[in-house]
N, C-alpha and C positions, 0 to 999 in steps of 0.2 A: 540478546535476543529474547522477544518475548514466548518464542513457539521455537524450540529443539527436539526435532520427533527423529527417530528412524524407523521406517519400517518392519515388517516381519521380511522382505527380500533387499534389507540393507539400503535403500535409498536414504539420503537424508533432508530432512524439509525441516528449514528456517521460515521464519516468520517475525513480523513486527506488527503488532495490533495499534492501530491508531481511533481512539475515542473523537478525535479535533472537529471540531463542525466551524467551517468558514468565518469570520468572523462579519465578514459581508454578504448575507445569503442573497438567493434569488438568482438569474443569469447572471453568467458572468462573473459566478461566485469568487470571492478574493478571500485569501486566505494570510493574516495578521504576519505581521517580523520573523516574531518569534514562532508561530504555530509553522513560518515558511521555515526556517533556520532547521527548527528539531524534526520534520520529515525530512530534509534533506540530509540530515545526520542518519537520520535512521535508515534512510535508502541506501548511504553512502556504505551503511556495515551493511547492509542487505548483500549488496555485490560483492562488498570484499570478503564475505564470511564462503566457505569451500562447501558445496552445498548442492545437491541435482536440482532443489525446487526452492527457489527463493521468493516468499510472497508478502504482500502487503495488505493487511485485513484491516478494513474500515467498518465502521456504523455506522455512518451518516451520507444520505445518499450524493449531499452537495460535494462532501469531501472526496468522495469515489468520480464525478464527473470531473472535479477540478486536477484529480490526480490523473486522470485520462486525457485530461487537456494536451495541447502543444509544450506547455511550458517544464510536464513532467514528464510529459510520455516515453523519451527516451531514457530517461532513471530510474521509470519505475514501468519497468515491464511486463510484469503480472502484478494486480491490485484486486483483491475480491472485499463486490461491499456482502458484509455478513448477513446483512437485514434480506436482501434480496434475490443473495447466490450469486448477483452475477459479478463477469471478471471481464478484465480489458482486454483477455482473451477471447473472446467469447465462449470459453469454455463455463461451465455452469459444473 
């Protein structure tokens, strides 16, 4: 994990920072083999890691739309892009 926190009331928060910017920007952004392969790995230990808050931190705001998309949405449940605060929760 790139992010192992606990808090001061014992919660624990995982995390995976992903830099990856699409390799096909614009609508409809598409995201390469390999950039697909290693978010899927890293979403895959996201869930399996024992953990209250399991998140997904991007910088790129294409990679944060496409992680929101239909193809990920249900793997990647919570994703905050860093740049902007926001998350596919809509929580901020």
């Amino acid at each position: 994990m790139d992010i192992d926190a606990i808090t001061l009331d014992g919660l624990i928060i995982v995390g995976e920072l992903k830099t990856t910017k699409p390799y096909q920007p614009g609508f409809g952004a598409q995201l390469g083999a390999q950039q697909r392969t290693m978010i899927l790995k890293d979403l895959d230990r996201l869930q399996s890691t024992a953990a209250d808050y399991r998140i997904m931190f991007v910088t790129d705001a294409e990679a944060f739309r496409t992680l929101c998309g239909k193809k990920f949405a249900a793997r990647a449940p919570n994703v905050v892009d860093l740049i902007t605060g926001r998350s596919s929760t809509g929580r901020r």
